[in-house]
C-alpha positions as CSV (number, residue, x, y, z in Angstrom):
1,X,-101.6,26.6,47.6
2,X,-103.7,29.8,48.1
3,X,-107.1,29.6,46.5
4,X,-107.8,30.9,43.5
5,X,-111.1,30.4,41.9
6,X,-114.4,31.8,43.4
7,X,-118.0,31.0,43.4
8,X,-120.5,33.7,42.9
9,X,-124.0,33.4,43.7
10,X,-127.6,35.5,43.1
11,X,-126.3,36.8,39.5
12,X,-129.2,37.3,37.1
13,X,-127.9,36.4,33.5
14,X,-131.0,38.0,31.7
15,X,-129.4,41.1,33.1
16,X,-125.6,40.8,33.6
17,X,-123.7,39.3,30.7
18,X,-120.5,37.2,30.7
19,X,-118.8,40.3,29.2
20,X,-120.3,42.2,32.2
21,X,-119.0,39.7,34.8
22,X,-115.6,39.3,33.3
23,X,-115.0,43.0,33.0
24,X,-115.9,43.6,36.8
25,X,-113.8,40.7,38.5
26,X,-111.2,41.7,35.8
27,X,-111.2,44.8,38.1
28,X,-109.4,42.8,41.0
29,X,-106.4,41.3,38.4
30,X,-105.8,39.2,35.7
31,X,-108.8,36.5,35.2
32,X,-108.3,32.9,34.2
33,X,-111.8,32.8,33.3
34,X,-115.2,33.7,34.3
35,X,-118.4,32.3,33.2
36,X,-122.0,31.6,34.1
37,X,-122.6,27.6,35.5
38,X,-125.1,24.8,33.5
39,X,-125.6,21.7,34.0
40,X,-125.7,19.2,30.9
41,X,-128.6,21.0,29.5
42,X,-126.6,24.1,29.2
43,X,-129.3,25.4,32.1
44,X,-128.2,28.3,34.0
45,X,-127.8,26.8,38.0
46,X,-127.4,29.6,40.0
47,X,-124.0,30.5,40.0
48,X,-120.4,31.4,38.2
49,X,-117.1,30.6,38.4
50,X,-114.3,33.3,38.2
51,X,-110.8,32.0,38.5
52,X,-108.0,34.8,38.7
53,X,-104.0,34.0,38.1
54,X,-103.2,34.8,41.4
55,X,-104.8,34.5,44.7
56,X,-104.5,37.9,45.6
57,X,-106.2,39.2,43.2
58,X,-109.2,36.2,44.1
59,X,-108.8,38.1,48.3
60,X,-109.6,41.2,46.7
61,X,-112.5,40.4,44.7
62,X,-114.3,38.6,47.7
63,X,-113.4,41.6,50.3
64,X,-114.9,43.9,47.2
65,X,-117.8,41.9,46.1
66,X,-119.0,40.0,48.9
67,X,-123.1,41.5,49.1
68,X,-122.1,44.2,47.2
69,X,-124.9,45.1,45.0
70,X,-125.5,44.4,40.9
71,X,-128.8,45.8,39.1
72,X,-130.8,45.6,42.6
73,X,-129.6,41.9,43.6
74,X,-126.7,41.5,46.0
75,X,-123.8,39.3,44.7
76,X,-122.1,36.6,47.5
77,X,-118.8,36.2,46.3
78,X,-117.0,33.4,48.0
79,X,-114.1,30.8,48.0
80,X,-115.2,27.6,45.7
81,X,-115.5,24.7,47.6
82,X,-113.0,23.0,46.2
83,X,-108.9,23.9,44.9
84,X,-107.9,24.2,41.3
């Protein structure tokens, strides 16, 4: 099964809001979800998840986000480590 959901890394969420990210990756097709990570303490970690309904649309959204640039930070947009 092709991969689907995504990692994103070096997002500031003082800046760019959940709204924000789910109407960019919603850019590439339809989104499962997309959301900012926490741990147990509902802590930012460093990252969000963006899972799309169809693996092309996930292709797309790493070939057009990978180091592309939000407010002055460049976004790494890659496959999540592990299948949905």
């Amino acid at each position: 099964m092709a991969q689907r959901k995504l990692k994103v890394k070096n997002i500031d969420p003082r800046v760019v809001t959940t709204a924000d990210l789910q109407k960019l990756f919603s850019k590439c097709g339809l989104l499962i979800s997309a959301r900012f990570d926490t741990n147990e303490f509902a802590q930012y970690i460093g990252t969000a998840t963006v899972i799309y309904a169809k693996a092309s649309a996930a292709a797309r959204a790493v070939k057009d986000y990978n180091m592309a640039q939000i407010d002055k930070r460049t976004m790494r947009v890659e496959y999540a480590s592990t299948a949905m």
